[in-house]
C-alpha positions as CSV (number, residue, x, y, z in Angstrom):
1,X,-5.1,3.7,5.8
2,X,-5.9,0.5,7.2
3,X,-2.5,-0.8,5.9
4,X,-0.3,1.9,7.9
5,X,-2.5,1.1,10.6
6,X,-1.8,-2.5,10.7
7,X,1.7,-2.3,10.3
8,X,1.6,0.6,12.9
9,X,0.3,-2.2,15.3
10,X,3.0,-4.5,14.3
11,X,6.0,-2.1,14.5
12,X,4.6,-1.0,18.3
13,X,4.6,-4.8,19.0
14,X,7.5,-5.2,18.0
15,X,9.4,-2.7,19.7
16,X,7.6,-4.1,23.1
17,X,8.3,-7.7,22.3
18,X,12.1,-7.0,21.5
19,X,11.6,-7.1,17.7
20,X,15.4,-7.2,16.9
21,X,15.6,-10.3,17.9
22,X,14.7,-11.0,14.3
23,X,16.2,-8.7,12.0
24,X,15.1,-8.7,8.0
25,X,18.3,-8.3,6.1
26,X,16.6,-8.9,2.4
27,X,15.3,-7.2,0.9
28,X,17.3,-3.5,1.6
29,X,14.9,-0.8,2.5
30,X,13.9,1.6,0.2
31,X,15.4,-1.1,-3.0
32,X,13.3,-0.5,-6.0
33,X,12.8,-3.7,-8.4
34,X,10.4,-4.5,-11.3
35,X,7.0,-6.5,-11.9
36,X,8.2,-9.9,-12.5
37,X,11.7,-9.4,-10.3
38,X,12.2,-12.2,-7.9
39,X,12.5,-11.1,-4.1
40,X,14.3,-12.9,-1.7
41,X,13.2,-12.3,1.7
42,X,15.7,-13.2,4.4
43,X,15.5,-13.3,8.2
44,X,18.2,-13.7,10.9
45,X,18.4,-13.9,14.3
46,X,20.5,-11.3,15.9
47,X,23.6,-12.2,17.6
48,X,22.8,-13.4,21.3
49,X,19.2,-13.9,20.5
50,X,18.4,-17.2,22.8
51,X,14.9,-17.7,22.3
52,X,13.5,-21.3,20.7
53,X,12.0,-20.6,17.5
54,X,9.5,-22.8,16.2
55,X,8.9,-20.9,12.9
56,X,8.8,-17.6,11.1
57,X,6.1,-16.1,8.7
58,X,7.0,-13.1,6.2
59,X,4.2,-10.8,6.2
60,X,4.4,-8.9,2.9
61,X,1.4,-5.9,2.7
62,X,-1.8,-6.1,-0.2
63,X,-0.1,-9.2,-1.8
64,X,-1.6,-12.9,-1.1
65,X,0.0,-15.9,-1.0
66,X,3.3,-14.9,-0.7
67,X,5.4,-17.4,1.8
68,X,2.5,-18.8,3.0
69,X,4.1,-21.9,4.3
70,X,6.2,-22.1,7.9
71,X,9.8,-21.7,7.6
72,X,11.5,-23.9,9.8
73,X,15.3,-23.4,9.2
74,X,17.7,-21.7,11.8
75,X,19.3,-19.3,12.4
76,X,18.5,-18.1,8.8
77,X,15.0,-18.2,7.3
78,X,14.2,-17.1,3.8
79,X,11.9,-17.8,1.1
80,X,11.7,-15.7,-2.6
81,X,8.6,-14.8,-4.8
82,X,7.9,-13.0,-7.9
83,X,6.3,-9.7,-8.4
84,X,3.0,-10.1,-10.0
85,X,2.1,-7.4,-12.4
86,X,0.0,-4.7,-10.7
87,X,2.0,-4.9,-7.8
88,X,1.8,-1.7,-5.4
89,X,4.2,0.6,-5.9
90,X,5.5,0.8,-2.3
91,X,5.3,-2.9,-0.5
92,X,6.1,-3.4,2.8
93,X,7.8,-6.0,4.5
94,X,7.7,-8.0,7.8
95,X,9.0,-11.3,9.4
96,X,7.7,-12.7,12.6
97,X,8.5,-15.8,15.0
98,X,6.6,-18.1,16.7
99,X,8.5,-18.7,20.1
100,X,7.8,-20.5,23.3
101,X,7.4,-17.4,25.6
102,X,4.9,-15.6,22.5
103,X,5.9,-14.1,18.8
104,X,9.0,-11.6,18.3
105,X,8.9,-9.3,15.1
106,X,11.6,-7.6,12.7
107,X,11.7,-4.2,11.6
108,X,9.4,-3.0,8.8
109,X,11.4,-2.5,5.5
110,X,9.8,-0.9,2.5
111,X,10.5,-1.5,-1.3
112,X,9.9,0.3,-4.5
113,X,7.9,-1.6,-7.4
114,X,8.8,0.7,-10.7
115,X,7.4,-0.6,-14.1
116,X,9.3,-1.6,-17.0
117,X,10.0,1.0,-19.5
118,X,7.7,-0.6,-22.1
119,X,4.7,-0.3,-20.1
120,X,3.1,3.3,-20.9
121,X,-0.2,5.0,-19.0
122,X,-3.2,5.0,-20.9
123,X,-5.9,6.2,-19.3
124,X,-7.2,6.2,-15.4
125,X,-10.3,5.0,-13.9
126,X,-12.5,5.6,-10.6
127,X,-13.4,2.4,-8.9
128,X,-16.3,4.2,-7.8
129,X,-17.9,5.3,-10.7
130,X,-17.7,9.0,-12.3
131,X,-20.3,10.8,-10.2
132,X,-20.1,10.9,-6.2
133,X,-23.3,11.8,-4.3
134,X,-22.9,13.3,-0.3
135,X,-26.1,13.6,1.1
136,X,-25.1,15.9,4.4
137,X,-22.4,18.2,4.7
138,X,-18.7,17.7,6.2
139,X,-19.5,14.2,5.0
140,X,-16.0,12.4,3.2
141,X,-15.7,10.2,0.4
142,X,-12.1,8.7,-0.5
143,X,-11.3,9.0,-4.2
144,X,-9.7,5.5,-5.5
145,X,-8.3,5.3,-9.0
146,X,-7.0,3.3,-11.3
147,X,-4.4,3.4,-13.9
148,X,-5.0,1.4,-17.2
149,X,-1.8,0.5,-18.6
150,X,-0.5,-0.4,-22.0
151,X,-0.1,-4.1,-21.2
152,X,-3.7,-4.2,-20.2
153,X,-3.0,-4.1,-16.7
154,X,-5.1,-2.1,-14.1
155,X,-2.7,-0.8,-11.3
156,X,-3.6,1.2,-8.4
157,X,-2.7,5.2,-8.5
158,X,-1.9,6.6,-5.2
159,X,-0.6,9.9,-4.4
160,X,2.7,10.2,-3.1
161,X,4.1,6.7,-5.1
162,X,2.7,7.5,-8.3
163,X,2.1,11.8,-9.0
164,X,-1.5,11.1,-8.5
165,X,-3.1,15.0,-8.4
166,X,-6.8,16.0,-7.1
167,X,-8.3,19.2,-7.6
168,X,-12.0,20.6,-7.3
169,X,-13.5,23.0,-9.3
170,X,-15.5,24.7,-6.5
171,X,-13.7,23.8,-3.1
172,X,-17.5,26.1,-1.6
173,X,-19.1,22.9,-3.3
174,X,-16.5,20.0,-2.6
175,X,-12.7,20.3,-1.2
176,X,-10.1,17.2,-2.0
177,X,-7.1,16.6,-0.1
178,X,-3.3,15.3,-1.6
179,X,-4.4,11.7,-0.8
180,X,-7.9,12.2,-3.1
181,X,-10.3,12.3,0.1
182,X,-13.2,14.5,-0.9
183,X,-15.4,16.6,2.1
184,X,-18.7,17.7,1.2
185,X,-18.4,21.7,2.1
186,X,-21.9,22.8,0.4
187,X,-25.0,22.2,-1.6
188,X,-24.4,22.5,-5.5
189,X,-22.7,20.8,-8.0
190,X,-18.9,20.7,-9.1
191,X,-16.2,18.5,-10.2
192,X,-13.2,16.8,-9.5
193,X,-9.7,16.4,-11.9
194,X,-8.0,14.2,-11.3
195,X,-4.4,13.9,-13.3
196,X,-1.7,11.9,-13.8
197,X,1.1,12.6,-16.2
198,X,-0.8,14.0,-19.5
199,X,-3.9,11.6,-17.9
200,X,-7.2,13.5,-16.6
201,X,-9.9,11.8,-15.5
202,X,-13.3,14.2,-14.4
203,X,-15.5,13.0,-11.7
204,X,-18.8,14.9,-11.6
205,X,-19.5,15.4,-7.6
206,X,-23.3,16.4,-6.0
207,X,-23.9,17.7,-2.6
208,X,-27.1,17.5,-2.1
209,X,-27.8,17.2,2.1
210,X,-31.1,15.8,3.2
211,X,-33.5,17.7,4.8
């Protein structure tokens, strides 16, 4: 959530600031590449742009140290990095100038990380333990999981990018929406499944609200 509310800040920005000014033109939106693919980022300044720019950043979401440095060259900027395993399966994208009159943005372009064929699913794990306690009603707790993979890599598992499922065994006790957020509804106990592929995991869930 935070992430599409960050880059949801950006992309308003950008659209006030003139953000085609800068235009990403690598990588192509919606391209799908591999853990351990190099991307090439590439920026360009759109024809007529007249502003001085002093550098440009690529802002590239839930990976560090990716570009960190300035890039200085003109009209073209790029830079290239490789996809470390238990990369996100969607990444977004950004590039941003430093100008004299304030910074200009690109669009936001989104890639695909898929993993190799070799790599299989073996089993998936809560980050948050195997038993959630509410203590008052209406109250939410977001469901995080983990897949652990053949290669001994933990990736994240998120609906929507990955076939991620959540359903609760009493939705009186406990509901669970597509994106694994859980609302207390009721005292009692119940459970939540949680699948992926032939993968379950079962997290035990107590409502128990203060008095």
């Amino acid at each position: 959530m935070q992430k599409i509310m960050f880059f949801s800040l950006i992309y308003i920005l950008a659209i006030v600031q003139s953000s085609q000014a800068l235009v990403l033109t690598s990588p192509q939106h919606g391209a799908t590449f591999k853990e351990d693919d190099s991307i090439k980022l590439v920026a360009e300044l759109s024809p007529g742009q007249t502003e001085l720019i002093e550098s440009v950043r690529f802002i590239v979401s839930e990976l560090a140290d990716v570009c960190p440095n300035k890039i200085q060259t003109h009209p073209r900027y790029e830079c290239s990095f490789i996809l470390p395993p238990g990369s996100p399966r969607t990444i977004s994208i950004m590039a941003y100038a430093v100008t004299s009159i304030g910074p200009i943005y690109s669009q936001e372009v989104n890639i695909n990380v898929a993993l190799p064929s070799a790599i299989t699913l073996q089993a998936l794990k809560s980050m948050m333990g195997n038993r959630y306690y509410f203590s008052r009603l209406t109250q939410k707790r977001q469901i995080y999981i983990q897949g652990i993979y053949s290669d001994g890599v933990e990736r994240d598992l998120e609906k929507g990018e990955t076939g991620t499922t959540y359903t609760s065994s009493n939705e009186k006790i406990v509901t669970v929406n597509a994106d694994g957020l859980a609302t207390a509804i009721g005292a009692g106990t119940a459970q939540i499944t949680v699948r992926n592929g032939d993968k379950k995991l079962v997290i035990d869930v107590v409502v128990q609200p203060k008095r």
